[in-house]
N, CA, C, O and CB atoms as a CASP TS submission, in Angstrom:
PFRMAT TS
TARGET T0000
AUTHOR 0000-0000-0000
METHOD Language model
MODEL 1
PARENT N/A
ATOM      1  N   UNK     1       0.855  -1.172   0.000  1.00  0.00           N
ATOM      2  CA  UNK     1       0.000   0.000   0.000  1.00  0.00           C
ATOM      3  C   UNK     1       0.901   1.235   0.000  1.00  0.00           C
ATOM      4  O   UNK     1       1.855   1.254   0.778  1.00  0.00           O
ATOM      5  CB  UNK     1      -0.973  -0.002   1.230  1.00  0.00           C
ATOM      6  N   UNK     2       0.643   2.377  -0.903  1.00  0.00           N
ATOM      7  CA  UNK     2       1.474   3.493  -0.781  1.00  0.00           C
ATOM      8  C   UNK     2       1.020   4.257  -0.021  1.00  0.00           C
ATOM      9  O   UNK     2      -0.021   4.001   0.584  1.00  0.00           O
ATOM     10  CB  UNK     2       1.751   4.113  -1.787  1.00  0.00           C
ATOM     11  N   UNK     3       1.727   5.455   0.148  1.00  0.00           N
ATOM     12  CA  UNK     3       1.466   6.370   1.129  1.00  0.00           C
ATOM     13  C   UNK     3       0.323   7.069   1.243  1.00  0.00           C
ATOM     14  O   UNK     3      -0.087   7.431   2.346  1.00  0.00           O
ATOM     15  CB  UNK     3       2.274   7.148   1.122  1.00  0.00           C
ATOM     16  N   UNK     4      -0.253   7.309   0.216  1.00  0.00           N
ATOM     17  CA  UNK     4      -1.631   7.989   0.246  1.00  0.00           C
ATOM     18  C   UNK     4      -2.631   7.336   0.648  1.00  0.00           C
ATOM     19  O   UNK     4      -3.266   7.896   1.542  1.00  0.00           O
ATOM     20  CB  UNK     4      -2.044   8.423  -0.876  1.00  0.00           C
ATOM     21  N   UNK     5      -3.370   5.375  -0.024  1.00  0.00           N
ATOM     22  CA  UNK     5      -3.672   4.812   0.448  1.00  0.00           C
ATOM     23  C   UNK     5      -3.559   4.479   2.008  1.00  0.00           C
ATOM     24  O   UNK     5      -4.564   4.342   2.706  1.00  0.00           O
ATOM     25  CB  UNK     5      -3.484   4.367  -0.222  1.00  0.00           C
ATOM     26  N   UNK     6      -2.201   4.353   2.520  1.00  0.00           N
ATOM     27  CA  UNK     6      -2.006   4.190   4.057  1.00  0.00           C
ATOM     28  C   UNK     6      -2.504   5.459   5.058  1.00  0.00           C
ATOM     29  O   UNK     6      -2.837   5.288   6.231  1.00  0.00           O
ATOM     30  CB  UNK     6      -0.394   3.970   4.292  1.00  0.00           C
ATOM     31  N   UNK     7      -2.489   6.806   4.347  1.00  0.00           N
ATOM     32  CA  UNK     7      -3.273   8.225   4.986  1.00  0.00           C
ATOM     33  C   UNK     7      -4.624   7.887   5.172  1.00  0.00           C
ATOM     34  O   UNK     7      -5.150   7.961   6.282  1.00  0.00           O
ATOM     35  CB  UNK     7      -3.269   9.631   3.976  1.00  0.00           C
ATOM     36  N   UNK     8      -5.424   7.398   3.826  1.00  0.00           N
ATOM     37  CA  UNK     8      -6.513   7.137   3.542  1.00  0.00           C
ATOM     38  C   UNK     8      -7.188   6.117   4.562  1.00  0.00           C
ATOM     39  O   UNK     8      -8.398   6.083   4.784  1.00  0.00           O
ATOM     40  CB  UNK     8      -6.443   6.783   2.285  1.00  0.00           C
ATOM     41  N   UNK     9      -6.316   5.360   5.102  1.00  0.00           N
ATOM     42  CA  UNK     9      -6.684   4.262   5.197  1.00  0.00           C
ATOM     43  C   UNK     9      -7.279   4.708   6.452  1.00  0.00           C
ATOM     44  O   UNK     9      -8.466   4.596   6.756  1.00  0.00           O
ATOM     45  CB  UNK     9      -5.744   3.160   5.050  1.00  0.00           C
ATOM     46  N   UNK    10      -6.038   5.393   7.384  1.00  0.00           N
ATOM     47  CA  UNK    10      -6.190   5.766   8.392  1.00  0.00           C
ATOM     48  C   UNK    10      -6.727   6.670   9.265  1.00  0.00           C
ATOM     49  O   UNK    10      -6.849   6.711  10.490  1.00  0.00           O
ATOM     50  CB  UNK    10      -5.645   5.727   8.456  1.00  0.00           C
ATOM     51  N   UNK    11      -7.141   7.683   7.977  1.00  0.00           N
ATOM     52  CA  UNK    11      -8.464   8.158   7.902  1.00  0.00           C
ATOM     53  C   UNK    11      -9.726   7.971   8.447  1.00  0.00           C
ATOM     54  O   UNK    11     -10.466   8.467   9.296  1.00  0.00           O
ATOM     55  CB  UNK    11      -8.676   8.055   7.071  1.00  0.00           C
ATOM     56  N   UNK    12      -9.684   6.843   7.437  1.00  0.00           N
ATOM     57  CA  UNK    12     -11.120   5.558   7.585  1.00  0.00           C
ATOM     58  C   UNK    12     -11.621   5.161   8.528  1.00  0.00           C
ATOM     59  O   UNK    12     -12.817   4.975   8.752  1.00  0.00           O
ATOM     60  CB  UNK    12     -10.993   4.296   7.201  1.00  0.00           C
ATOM     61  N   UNK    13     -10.557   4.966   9.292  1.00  0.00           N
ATOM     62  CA  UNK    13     -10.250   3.739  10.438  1.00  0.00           C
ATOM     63  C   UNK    13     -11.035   4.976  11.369  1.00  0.00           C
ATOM     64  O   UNK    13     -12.179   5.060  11.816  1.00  0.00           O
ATOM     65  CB  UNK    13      -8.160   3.064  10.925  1.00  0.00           C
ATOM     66  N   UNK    14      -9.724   5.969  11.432  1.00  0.00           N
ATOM     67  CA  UNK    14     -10.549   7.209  12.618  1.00  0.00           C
ATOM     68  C   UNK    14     -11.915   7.204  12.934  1.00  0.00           C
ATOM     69  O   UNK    14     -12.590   7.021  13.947  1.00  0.00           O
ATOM     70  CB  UNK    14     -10.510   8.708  12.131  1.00  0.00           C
ATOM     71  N   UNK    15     -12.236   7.623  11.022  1.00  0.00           N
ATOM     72  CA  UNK    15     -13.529   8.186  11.747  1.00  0.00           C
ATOM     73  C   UNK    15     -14.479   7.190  11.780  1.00  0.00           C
ATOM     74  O   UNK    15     -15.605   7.679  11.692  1.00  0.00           O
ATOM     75  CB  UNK    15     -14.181   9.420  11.080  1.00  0.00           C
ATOM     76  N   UNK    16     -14.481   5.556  11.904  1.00  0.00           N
ATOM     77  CA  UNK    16     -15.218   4.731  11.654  1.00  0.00           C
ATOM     78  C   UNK    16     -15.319   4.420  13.456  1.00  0.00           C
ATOM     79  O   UNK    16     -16.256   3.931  14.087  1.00  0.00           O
ATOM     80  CB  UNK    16     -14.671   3.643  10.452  1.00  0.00           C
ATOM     81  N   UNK    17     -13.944   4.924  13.961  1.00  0.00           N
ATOM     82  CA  UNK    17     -13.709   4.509  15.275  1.00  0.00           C
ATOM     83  C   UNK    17     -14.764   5.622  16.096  1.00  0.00           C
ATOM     84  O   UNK    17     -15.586   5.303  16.955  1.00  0.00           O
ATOM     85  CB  UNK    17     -11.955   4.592  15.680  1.00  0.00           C
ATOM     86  N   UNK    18     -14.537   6.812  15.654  1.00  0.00           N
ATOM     87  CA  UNK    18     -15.204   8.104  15.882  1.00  0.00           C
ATOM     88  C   UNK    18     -16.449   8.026  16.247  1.00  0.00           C
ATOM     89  O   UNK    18     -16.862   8.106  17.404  1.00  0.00           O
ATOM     90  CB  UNK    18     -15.194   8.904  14.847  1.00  0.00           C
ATOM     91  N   UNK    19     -17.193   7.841  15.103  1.00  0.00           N
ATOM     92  CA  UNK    19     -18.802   7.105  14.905  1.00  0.00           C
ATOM     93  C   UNK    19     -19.099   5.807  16.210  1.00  0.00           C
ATOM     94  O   UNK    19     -19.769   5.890  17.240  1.00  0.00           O
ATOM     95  CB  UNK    19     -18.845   6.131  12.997  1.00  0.00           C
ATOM     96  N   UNK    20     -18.429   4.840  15.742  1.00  0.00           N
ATOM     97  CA  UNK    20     -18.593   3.903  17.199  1.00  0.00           C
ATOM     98  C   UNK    20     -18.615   4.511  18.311  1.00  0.00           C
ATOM     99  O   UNK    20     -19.668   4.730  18.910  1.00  0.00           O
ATOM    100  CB  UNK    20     -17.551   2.956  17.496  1.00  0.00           C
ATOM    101  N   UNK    21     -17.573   4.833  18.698  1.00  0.00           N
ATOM    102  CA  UNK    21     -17.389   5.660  20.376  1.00  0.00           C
ATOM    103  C   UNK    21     -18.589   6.813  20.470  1.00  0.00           C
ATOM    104  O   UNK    21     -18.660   7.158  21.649  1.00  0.00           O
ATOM    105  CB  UNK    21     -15.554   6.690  20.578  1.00  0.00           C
ATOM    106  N   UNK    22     -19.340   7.373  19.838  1.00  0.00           N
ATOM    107  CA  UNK    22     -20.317   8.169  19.919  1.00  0.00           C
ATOM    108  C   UNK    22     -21.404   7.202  19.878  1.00  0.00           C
ATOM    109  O   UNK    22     -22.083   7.713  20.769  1.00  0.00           O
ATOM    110  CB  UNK    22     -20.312   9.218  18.932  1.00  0.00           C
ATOM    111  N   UNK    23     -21.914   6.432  19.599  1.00  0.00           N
ATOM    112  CA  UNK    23     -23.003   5.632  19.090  1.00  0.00           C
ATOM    113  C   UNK    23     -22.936   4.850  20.186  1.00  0.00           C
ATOM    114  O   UNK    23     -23.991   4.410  20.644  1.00  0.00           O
ATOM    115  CB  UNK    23     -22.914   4.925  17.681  1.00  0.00           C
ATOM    116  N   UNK    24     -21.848   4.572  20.728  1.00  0.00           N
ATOM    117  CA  UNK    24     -21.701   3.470  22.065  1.00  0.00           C
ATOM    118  C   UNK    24     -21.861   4.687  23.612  1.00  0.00           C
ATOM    119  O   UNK    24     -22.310   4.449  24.733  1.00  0.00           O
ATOM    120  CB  UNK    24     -19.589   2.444  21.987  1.00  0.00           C
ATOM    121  N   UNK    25     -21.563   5.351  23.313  1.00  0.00           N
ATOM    122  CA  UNK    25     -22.032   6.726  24.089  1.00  0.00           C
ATOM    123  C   UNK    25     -23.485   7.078  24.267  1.00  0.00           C
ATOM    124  O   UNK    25     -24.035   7.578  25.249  1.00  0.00           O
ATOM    125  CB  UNK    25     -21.495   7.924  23.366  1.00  0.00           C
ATOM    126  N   UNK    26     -24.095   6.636  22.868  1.00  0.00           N
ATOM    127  CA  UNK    26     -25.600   6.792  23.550  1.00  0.00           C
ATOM    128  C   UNK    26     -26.590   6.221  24.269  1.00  0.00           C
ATOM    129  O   UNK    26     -27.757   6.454  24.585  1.00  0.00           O
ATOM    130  CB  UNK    26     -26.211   6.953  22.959  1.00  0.00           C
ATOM    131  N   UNK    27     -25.131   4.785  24.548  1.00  0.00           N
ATOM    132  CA  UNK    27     -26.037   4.011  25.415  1.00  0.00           C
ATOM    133  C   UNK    27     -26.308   3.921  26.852  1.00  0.00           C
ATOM    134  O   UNK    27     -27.029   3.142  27.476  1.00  0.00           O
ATOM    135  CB  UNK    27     -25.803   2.998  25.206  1.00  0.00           C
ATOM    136  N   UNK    28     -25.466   5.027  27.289  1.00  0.00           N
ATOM    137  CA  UNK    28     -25.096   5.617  28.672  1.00  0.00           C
ATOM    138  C   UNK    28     -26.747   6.175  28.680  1.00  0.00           C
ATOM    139  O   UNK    28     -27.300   6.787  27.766  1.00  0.00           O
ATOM    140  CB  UNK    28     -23.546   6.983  28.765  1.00  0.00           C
ATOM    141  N   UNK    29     -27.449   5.693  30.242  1.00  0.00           N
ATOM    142  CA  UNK    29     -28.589   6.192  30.638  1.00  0.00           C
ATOM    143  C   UNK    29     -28.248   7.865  31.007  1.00  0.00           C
ATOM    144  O   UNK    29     -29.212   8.628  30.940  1.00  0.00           O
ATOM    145  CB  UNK    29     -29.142   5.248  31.875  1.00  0.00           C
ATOM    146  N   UNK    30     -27.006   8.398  31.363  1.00  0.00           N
ATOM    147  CA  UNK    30     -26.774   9.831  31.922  1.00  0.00           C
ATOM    148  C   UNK    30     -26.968  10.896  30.680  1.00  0.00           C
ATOM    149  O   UNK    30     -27.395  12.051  30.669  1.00  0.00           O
ATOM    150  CB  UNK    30     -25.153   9.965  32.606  1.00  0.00           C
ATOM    151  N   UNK    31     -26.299   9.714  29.256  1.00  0.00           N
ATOM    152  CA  UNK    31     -26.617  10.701  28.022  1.00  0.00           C
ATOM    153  C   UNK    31     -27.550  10.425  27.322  1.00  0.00           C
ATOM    154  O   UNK    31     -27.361  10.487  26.107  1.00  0.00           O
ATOM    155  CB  UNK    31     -25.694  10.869  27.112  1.00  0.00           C
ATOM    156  N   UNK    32     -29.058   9.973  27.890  1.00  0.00           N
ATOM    157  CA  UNK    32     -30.381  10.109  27.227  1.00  0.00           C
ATOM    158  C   UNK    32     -31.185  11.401  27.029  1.00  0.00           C
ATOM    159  O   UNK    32     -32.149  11.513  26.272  1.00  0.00           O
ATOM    160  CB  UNK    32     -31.181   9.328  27.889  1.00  0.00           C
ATOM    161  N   UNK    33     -30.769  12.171  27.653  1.00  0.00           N
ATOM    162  CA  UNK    33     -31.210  13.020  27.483  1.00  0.00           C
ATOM    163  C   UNK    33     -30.337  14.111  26.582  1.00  0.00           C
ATOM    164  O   UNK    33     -30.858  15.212  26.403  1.00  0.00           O
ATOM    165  CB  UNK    33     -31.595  13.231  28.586  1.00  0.00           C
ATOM    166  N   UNK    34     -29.240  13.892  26.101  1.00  0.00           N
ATOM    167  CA  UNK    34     -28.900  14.916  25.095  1.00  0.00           C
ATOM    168  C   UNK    34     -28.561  13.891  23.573  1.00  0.00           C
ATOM    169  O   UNK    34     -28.170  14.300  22.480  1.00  0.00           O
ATOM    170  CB  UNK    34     -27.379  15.949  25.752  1.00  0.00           C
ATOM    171  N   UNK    35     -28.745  13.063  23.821  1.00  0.00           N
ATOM    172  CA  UNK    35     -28.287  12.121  22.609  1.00  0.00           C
ATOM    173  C   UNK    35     -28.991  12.184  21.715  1.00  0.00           C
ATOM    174  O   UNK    35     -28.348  11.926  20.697  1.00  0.00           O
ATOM    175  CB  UNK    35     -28.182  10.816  22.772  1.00  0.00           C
ATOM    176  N   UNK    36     -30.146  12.422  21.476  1.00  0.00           N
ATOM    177  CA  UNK    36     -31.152  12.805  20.224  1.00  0.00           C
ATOM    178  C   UNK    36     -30.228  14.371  19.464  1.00  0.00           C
ATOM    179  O   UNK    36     -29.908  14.341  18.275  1.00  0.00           O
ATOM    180  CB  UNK    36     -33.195  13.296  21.048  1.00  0.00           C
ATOM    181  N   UNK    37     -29.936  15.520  20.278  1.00  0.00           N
ATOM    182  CA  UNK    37     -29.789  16.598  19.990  1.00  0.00           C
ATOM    183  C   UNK    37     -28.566  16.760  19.578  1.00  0.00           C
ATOM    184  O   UNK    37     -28.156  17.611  18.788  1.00  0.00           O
ATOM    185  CB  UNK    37     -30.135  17.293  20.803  1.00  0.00           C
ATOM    186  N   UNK    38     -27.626  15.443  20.441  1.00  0.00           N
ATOM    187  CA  UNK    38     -25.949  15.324  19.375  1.00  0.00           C
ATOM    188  C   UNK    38     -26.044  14.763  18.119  1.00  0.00           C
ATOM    189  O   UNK    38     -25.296  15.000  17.171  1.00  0.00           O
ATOM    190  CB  UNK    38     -24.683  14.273  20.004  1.00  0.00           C
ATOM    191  N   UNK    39     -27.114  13.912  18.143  1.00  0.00           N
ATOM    192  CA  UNK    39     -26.954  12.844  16.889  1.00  0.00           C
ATOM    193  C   UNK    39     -27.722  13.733  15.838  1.00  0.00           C
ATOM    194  O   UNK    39     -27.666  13.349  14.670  1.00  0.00           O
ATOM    195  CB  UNK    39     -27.750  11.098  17.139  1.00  0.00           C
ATOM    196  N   UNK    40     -28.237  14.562  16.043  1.00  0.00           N
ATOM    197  CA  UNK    40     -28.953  15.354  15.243  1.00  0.00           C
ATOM    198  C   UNK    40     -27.606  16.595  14.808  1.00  0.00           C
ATOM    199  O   UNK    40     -27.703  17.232  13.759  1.00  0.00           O
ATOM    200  CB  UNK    40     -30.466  15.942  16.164  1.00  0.00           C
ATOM    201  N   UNK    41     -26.855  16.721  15.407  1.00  0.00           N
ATOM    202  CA  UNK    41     -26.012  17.534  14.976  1.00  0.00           C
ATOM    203  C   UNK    41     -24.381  16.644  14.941  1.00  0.00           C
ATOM    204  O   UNK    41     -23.309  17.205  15.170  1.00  0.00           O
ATOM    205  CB  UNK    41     -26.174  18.869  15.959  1.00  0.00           C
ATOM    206  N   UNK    42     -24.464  15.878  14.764  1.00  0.00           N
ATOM    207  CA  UNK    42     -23.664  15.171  14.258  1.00  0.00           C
ATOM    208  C   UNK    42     -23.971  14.384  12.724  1.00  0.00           C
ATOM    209  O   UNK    42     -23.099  14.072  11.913  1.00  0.00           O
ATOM    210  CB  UNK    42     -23.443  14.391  15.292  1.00  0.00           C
ATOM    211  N   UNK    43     -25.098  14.214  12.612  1.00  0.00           N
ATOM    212  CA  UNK    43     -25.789  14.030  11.318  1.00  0.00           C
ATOM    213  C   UNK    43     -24.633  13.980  10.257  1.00  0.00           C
ATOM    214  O   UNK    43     -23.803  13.125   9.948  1.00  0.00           O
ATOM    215  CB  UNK    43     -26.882  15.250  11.013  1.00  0.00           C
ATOM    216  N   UNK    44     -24.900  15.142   9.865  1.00  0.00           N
ATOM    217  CA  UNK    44     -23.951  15.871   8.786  1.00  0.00           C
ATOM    218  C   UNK    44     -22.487  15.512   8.794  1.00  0.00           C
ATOM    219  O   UNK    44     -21.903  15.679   7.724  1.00  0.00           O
ATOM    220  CB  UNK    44     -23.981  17.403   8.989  1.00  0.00           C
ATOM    221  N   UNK    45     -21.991  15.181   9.521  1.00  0.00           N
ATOM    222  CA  UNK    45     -20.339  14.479   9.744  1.00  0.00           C
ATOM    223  C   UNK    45     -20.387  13.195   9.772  1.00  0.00           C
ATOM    224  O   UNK    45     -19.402  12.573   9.373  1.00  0.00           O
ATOM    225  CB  UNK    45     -19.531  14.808  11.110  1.00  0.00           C
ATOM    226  N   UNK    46     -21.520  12.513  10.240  1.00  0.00           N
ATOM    227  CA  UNK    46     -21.517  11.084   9.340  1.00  0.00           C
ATOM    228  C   UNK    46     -21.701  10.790   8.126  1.00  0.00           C
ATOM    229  O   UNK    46     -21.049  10.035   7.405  1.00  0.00           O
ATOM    230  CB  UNK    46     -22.271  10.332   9.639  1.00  0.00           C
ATOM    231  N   UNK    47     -22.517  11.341   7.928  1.00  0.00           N
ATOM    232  CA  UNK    47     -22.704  11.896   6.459  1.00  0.00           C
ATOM    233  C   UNK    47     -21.434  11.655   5.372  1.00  0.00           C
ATOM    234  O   UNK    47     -21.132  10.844   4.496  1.00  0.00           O
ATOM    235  CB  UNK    47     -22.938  13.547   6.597  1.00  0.00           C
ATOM    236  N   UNK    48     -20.918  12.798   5.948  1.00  0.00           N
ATOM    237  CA  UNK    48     -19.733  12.996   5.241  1.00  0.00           C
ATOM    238  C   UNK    48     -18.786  12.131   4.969  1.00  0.00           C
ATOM    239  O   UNK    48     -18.270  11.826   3.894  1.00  0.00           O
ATOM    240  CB  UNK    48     -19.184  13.780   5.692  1.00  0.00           C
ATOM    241  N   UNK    49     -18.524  11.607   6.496  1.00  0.00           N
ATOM    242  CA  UNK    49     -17.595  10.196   6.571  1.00  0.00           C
ATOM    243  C   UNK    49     -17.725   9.247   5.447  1.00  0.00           C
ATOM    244  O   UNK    49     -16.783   8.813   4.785  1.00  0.00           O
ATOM    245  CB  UNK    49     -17.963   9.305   7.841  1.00  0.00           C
ATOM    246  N   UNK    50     -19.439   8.854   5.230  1.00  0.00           N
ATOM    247  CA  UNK    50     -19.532   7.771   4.157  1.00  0.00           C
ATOM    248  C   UNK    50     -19.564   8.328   2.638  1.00  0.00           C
ATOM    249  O   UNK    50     -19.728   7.657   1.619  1.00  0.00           O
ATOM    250  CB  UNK    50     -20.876   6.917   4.419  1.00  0.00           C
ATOM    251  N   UNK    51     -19.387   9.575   2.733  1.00  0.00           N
ATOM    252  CA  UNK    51     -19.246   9.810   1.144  1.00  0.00           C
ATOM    253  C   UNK    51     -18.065   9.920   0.863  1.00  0.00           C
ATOM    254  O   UNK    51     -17.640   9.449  -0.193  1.00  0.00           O
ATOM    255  CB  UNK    51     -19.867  10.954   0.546  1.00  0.00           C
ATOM    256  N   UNK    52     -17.282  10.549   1.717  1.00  0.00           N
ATOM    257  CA  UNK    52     -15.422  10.454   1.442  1.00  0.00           C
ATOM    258  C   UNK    52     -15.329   9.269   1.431  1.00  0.00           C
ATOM    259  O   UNK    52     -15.089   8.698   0.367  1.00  0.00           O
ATOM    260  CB  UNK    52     -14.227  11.044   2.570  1.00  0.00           C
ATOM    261  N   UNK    53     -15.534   8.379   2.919  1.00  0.00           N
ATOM    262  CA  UNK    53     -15.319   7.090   2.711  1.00  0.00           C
ATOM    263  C   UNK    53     -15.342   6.311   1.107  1.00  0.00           C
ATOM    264  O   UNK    53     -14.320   6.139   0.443  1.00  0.00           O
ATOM    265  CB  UNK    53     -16.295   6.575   3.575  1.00  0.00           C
ATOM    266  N   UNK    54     -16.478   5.974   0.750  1.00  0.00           N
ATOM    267  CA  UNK    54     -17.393   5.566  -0.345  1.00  0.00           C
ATOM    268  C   UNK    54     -16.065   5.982  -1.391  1.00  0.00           C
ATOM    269  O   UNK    54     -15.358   5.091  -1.862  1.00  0.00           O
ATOM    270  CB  UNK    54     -19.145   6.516  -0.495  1.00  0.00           C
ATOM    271  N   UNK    55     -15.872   7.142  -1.628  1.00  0.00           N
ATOM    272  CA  UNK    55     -15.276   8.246  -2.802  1.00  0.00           C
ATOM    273  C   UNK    55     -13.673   7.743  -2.825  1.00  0.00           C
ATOM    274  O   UNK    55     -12.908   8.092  -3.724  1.00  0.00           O
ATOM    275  CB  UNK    55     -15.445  10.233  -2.251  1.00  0.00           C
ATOM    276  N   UNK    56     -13.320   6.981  -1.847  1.00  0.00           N
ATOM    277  CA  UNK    56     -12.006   6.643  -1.339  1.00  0.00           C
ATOM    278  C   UNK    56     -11.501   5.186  -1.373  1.00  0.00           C
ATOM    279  O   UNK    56     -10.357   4.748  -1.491  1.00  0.00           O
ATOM    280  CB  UNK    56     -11.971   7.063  -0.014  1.00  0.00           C
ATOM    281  N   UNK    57     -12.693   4.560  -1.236  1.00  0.00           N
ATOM    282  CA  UNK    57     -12.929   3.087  -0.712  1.00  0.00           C
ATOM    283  C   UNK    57     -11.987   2.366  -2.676  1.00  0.00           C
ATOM    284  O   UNK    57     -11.190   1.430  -2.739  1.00  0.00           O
ATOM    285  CB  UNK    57     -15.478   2.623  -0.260  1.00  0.00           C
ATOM    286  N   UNK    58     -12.370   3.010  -3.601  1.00  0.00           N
ATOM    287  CA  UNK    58     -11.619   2.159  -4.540  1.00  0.00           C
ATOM    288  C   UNK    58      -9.992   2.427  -4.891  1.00  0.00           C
ATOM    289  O   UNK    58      -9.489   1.858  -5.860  1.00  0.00           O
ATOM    290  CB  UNK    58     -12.393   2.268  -5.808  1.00  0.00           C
ATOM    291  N   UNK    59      -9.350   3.166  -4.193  1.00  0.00           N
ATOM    292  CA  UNK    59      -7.751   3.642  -3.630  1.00  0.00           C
ATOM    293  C   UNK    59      -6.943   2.781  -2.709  1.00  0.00           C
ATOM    294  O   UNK    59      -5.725   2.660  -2.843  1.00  0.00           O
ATOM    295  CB  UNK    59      -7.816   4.970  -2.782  1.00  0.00           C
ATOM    296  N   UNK    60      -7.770   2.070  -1.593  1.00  0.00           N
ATOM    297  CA  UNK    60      -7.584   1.883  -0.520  1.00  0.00           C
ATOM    298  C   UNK    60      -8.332   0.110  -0.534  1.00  0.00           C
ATOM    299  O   UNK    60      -7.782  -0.856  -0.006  1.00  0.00           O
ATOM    300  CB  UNK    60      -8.184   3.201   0.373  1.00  0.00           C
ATOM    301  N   UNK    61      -9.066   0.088  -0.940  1.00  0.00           N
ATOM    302  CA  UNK    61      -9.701  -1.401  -1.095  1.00  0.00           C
ATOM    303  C   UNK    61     -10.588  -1.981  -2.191  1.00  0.00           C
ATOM    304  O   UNK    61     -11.639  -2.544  -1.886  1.00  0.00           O
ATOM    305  CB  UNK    61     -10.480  -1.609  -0.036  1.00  0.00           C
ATOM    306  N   UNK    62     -10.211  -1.865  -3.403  1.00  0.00           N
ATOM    307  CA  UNK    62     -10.552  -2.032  -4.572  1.00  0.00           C
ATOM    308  C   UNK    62     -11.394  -3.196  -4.789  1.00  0.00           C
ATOM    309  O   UNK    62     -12.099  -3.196  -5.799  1.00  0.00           O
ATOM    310  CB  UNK    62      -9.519  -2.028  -5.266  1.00  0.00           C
ATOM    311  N   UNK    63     -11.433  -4.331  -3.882  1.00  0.00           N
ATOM    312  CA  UNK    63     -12.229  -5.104  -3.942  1.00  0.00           C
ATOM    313  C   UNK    63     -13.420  -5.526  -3.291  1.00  0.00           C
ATOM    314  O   UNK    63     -14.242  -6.399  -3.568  1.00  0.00           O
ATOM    315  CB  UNK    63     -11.729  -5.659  -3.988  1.00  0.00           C
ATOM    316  N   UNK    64     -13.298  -4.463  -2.085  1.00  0.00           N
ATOM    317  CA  UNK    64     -14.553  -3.917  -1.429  1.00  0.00           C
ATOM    318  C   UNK    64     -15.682  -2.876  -2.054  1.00  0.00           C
ATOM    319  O   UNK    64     -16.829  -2.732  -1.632  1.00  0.00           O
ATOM    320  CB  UNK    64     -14.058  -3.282  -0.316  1.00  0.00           C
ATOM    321  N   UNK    65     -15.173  -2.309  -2.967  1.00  0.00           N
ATOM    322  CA  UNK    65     -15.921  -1.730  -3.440  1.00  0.00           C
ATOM    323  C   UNK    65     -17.253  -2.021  -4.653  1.00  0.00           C
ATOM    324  O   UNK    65     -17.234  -2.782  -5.621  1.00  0.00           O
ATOM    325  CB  UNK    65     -15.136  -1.081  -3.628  1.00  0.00           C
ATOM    326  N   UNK    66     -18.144  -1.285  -4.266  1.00  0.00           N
ATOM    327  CA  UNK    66     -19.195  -2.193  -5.586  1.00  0.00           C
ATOM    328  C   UNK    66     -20.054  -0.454  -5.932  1.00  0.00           C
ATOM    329  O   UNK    66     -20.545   0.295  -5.087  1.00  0.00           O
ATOM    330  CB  UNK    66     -20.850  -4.098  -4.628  1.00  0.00           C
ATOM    331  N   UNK    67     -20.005  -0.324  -6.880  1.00  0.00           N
ATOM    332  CA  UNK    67     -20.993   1.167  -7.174  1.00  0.00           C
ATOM    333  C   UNK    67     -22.221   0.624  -6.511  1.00  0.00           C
ATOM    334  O   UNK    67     -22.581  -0.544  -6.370  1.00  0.00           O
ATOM    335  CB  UNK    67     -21.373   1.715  -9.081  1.00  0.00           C
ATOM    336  N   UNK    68     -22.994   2.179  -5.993  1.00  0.00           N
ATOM    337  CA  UNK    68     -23.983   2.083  -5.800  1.00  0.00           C
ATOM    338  C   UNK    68     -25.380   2.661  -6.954  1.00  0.00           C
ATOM    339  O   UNK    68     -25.396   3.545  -7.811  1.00  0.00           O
ATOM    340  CB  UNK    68     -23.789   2.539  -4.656  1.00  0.00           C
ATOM    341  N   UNK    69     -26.280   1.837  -6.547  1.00  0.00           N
ATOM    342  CA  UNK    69     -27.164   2.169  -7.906  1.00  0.00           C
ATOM    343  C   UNK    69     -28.009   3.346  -7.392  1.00  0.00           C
ATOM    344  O   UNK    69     -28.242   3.494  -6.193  1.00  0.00           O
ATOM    345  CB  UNK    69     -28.240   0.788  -8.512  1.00  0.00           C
ATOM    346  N   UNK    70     -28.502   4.258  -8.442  1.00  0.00           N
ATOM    347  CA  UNK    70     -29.066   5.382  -8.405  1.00  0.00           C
ATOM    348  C   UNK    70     -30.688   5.003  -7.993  1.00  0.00           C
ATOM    349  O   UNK    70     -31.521   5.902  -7.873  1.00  0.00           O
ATOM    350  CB  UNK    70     -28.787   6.125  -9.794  1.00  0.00           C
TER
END
């Protein structure tokens, strides 16, 4: 893997780790009450994650990848 792929990769990894640790966070009874209003504003940065992701995924793992249909 070259260097860009290995950036990419690690990228990936972050924010896949990112997403988990928040999502496993909402299972805390102390953060029921704001977890609707993070995930609502976190929205948009998951979002994002899977379209870079997605946009990246044939650099980095070419055989994971499959287009998605319209």
């Amino acid at each position: 893997m070259n260097r860009r792929a290995t950036v990419i990769d690690h990228a990936m990894r972050a924010d896949a780790e990112f997403v988990g640790r928040v999502i496993s966070a909402f299972r805390r009874p102390e953060l029921a009450g704001i977890a609707p209003v993070v995930s609502f504003c976190l929205g948009r940065y998951f979002s994002l994650f899977v379209h870079e992701g997605y946009a990246r995924l044939p650099e980095v793992a070419p055989q994971l990848f499959a287009p998605l249909s319209r």
